[in-house]
C-alpha positions in Angstrom: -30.5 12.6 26.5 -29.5 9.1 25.7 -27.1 7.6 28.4 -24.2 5.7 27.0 -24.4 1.9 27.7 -21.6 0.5 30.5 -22.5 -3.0 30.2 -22.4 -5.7 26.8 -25.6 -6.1 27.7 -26.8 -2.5 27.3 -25.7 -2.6 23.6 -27.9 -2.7 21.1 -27.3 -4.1 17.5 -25.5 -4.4 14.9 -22.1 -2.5 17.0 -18.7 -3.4 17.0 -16.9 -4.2 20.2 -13.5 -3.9 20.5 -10.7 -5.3 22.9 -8.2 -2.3 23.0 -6.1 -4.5 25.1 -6.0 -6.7 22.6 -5.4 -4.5 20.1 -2.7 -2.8 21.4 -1.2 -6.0 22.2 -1.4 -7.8 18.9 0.1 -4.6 17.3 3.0 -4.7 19.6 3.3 -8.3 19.3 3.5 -7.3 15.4 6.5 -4.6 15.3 8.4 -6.2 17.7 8.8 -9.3 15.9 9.9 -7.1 13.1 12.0 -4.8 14.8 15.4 -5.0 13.9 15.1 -6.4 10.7 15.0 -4.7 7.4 11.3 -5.0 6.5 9.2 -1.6 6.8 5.9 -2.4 8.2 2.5 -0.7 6.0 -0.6 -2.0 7.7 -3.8 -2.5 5.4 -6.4 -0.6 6.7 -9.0 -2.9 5.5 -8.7 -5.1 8.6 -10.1 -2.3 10.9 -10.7 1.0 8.3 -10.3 2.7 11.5 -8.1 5.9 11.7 -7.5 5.5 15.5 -6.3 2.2 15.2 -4.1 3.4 11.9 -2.3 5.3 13.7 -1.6 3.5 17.3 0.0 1.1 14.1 2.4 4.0 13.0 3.0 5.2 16.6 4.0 1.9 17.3 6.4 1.7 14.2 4.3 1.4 11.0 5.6 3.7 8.6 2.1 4.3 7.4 -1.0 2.3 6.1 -2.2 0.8 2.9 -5.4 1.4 1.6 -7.2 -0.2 -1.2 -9.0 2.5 -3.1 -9.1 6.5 -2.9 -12.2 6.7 -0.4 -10.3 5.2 2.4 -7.5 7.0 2.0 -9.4 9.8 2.3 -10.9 8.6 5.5 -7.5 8.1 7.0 -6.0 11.1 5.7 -8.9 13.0 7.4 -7.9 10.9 10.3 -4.4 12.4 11.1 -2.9 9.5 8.7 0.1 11.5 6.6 1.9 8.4 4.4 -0.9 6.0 2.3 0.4 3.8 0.0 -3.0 2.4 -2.2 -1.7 -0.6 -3.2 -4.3 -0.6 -6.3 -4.4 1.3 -9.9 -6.1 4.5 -10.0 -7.7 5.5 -12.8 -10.3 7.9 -14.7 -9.9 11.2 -14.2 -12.0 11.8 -11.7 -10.3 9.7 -8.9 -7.5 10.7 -10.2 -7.9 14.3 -9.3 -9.3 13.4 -5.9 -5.8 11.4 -5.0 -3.9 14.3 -6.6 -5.9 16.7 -4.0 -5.1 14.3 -1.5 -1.6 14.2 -2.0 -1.3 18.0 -1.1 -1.7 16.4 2.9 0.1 13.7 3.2 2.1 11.6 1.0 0.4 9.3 -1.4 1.7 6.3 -3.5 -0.2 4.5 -6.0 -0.1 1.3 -7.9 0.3 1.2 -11.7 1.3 -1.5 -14.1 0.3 0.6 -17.5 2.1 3.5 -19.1 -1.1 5.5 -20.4 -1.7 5.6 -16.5 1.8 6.7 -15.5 1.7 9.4 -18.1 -2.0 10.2 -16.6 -1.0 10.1 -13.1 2.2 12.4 -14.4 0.2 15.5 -16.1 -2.1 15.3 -13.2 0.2 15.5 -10.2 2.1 18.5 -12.6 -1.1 20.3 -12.5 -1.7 19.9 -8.9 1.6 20.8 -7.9 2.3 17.9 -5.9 4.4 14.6 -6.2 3.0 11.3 -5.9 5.0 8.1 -5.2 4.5 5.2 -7.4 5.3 1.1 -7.0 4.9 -1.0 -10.2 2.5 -4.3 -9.5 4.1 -7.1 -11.0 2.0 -10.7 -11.4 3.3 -12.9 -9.8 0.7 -15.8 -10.6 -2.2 -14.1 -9.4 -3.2 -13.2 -13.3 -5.2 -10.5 -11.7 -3.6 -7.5 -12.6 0.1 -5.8 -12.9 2.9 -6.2 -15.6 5.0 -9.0 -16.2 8.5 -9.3 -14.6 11.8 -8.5 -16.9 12.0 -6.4 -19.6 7.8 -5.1 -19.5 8.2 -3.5 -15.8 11.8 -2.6 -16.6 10.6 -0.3 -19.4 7.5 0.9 -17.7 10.3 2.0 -14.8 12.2 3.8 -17.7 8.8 5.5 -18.3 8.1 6.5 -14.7 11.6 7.4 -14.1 11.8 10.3 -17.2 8.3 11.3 -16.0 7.4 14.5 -14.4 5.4 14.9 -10.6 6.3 10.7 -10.3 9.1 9.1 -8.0 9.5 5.5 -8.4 9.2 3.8 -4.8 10.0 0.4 -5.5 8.3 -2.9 -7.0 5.8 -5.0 -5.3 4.0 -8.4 -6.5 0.8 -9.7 -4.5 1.3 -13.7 -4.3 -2.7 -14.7 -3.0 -2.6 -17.8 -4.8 -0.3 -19.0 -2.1 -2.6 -18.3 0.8 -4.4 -20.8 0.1 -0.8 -23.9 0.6 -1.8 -25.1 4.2 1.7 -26.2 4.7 3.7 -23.6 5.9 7.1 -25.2 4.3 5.2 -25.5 0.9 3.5 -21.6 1.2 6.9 -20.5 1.7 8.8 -22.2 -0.9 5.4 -21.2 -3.5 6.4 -17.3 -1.9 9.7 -17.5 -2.5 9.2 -18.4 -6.1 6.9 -16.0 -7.2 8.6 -13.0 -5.4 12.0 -13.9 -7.1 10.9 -12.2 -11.0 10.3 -8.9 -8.7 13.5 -9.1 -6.8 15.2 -9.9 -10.3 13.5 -6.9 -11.9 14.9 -4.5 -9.7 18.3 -5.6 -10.0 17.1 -5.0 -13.7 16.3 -1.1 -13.0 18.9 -0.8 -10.6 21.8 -1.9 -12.9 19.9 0.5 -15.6 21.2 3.6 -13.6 17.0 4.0 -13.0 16.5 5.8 -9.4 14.6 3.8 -6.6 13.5 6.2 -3.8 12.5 3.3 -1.3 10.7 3.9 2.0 
């Protein structure tokens, strides 16, 4: 019977040591700069793909993860993790019917930025006899993926918002090319700018009678 090491120096390699002190700290260090503001904290999971950690992140105030493909959110899922949002298109319909499956135990939202996949993830989820939630990527300079701001994403949310199986979460825009903007003034002012087409747009859908269910 192998005796489990108590010392650094009785582990071998490759392992992965963690600090749960540390952890638990920088998580509440986290939420409780956000709490009492209006933003809704969802983790990415790729920092630690780690259900445990997921969800001392939620019991702390997260109201779930984010995941960046199907195969993690199946890890979480089978982790205790209940509320996913993969914050990537999903498509083909093999992975497709592996998130509808998954969305039968815990709620599961999905990035799209196309209509043939809205109408794809819609016949699917009608199959299953489930409901999954949906946020349309906008690009916000990235040029990486997701549908230009105005009158593209306000259509696609017409789509979404007639389709069966589908509720329309909300918008969201990825702006990495800012990262990069050392200056913290400058990264915030680049920010700034490219979120404002996705905070226009859903004035757009809003004053369009179209039916945000926001988290």
């Amino acid at each position: 019977m192998t005796t489990a090491p108590r010392t650094l120096d009785e582990i071998d390699t490759p392992a992965a040591i963690i600090d749960l002190d540390l952890v638990r700290q920088n998580i509440r260090s986290l939420q409780t700069y956000l709490d009492g503001s209006t933003v809704h904290m969802r983790p990415h999971s790729k920092t630690h793909k780690t259900p445990q950690i997921a969800l001392m992140q939620i019991n702390a105030g997260a109201h779930g993860v984010t995941c960046a493909k199907v195969g993690e959110a199946e890890a979480m899922v089978a982790g205790g993790v209940n509320d996913i949002l993969i914050a990537n298109q999903i498509i083909g319909a093999t992975k497709i019917s592996r998130l509808c499956t998954l969305a039968r135990r815990a709620k599961i939202t999905v990035a799209v930025d196309d209509e043939r996949n809205v109408h794809e993830l819609s016949q699917a989820a009608t199959a299953y006899g489930v409901t999954l939630g949906v946020v349309i990527e906008i690009d916000v300079g990235m040029q990486r993926c997701g549908i230009a701001a105005g009158a593209p994403a306000l259509a696609l949310a017409k789509t979404i918002d007639t389709a069966t199986s589908l509720e329309l979460i909300g918008l969201m825009g990825y702006e990495g090319h800012t990262v990069s903007i050392l200056d913290h003034s400058e990264r915030e002012v680049a920010t700034r700018k490219a979120l404002a087409p996705v905070i226009e747009t859903k004035s757009q859908c809003e004053a369009d009678g179209i039916q945000i269910h926001e988290v």
